[in-house]
C-alpha positions as CSV (number, residue, x, y, z in Angstrom):
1,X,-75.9,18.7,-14.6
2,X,-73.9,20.4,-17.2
3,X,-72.3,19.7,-20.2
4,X,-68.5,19.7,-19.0
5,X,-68.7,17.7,-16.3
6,X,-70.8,15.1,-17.9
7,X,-68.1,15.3,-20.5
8,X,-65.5,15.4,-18.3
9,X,-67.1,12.1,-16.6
10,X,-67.2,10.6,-19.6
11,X,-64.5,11.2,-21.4
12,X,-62.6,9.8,-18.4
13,X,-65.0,7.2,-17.3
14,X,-64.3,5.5,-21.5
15,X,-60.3,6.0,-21.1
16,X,-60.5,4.0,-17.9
17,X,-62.2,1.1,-19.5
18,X,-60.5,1.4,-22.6
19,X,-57.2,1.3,-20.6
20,X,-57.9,-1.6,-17.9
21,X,-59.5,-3.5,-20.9
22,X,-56.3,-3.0,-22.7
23,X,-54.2,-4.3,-18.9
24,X,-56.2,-7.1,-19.2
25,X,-55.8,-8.4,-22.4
26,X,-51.7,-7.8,-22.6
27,X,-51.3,-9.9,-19.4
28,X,-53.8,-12.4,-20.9
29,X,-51.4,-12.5,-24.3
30,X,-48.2,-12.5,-22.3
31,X,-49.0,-15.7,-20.4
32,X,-49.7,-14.1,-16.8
33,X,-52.3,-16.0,-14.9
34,X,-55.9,-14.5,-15.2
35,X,-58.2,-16.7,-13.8
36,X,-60.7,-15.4,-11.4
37,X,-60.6,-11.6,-13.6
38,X,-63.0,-12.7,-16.4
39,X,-65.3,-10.5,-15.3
40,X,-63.0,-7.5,-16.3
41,X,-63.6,-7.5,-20.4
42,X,-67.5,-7.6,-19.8
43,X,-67.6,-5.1,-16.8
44,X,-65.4,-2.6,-19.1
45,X,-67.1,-3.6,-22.1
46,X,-70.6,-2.2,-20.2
47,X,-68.9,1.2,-18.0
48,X,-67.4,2.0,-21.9
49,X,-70.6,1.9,-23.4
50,X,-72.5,3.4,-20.3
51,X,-70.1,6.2,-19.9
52,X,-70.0,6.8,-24.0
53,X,-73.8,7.1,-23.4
54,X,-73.0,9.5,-21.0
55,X,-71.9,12.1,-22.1
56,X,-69.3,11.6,-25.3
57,X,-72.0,10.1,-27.8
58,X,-74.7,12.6,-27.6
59,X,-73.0,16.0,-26.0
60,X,-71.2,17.2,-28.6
61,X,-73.7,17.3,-31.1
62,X,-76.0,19.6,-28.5
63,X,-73.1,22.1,-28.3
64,X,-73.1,22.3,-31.4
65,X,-75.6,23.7,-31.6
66,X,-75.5,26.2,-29.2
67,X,-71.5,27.4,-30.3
68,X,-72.8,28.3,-33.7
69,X,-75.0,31.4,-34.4
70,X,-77.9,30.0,-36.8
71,X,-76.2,31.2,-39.9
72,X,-73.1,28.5,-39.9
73,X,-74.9,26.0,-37.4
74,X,-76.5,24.0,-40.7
75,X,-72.4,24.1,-42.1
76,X,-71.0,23.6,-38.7
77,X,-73.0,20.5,-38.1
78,X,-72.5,18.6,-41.4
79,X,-68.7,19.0,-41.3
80,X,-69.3,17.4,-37.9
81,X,-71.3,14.4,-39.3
82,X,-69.1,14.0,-41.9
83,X,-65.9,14.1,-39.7
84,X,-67.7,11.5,-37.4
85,X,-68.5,9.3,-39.8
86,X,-64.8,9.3,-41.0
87,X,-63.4,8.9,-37.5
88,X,-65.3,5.8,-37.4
89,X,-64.5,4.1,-40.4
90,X,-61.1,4.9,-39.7
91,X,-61.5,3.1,-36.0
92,X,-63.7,0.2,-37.7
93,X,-59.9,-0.1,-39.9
94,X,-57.3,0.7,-37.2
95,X,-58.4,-1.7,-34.9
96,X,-57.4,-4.6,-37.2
97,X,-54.4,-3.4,-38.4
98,X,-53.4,-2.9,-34.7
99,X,-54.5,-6.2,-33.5
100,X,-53.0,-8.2,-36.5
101,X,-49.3,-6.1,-36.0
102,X,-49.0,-5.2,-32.2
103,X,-51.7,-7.8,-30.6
104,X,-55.3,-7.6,-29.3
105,X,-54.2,-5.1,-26.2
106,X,-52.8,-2.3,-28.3
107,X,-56.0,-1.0,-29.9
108,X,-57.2,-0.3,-26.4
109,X,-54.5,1.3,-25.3
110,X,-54.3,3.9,-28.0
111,X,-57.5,4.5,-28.0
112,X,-57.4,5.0,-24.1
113,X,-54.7,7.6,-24.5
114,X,-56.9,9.1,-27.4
115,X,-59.9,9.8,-25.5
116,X,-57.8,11.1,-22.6
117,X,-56.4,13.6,-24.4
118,X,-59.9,14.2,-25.3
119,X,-60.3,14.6,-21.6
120,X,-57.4,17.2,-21.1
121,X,-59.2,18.8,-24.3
122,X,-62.5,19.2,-22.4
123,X,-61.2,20.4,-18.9
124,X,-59.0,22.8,-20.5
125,X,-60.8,24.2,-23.8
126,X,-64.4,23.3,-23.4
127,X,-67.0,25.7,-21.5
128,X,-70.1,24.9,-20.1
129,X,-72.5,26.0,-22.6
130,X,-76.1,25.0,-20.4
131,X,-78.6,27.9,-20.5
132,X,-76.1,30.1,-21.6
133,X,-76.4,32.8,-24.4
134,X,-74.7,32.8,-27.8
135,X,-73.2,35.9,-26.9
136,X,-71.7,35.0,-23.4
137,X,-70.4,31.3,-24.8
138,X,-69.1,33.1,-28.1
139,X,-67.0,35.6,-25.8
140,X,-65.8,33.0,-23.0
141,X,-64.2,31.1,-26.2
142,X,-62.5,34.6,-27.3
143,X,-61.3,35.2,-23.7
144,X,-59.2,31.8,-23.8
């Protein structure tokens, strides 16, 4: 299987989770009658992680390295550790707030809508980069 499509998979396969998650605990914190759906926060809890696994954890460090030609990959790639690391301190810090000023839903909702944009990102921008030459990926991104 390619890249995209296991991106594609997983970037919608997290929002999904992220989002019902989210369904589940508003209705839980408005008052609405759950019993019998406590399954849900551990079944999404498990296709999140399963589907980060997938593809959205590990893919986009291996196209990096097949986007950049060797003489910017080493720069390339530590601006993209760097920038990870922030994202997720950030998360780690957002999540809180949210919770403590909008409720225990929200968090999961945002970051639903996040990683689906992430989605739109990869169906429309992203190119399948297996067994492909620098050269050919390099000018499919100049042709968009």
């Amino acid at each position: 299987v390619g890249r995209r499509p296991l991106l594609i998979t997983s970037t919608l396969g997290c929002s999904l989770s992220l989002g019902i998650l989210g369904t589940y605990l508003y209705l839980n914190d408005k008052g609405f009658n759950i019993s019998g759906f406590e399954w849900i926060p551990l079944t999404c809890l498990v296709s999140y992680i399963l589907m980060l696994c997938l593809g959205l954890s590990p893919l986009p460090n291996v196209i990096l390295g097949e986007v950049f030609p060797s003489n910017v990959k080493d720069m390339a790639v530590s601006i993209s550790v760097v920038t990870s690391v922030g994202c997720y301190g950030i998360v780690t810090k957002l999540y809180q707030v949210m919770v403590d000023s909008l409720g225990p839903y929200a968090p999961f909702w945002f970051f639903s809508a996040f990683v689906f944009c992430g989605f739109i990102f990869v169906f429309f921008i992203v190119p399948e980069t297996k067994g492909k030459p620098l050269e050919v990926i390099i000018k499919e991104l100049n042709d968009n």
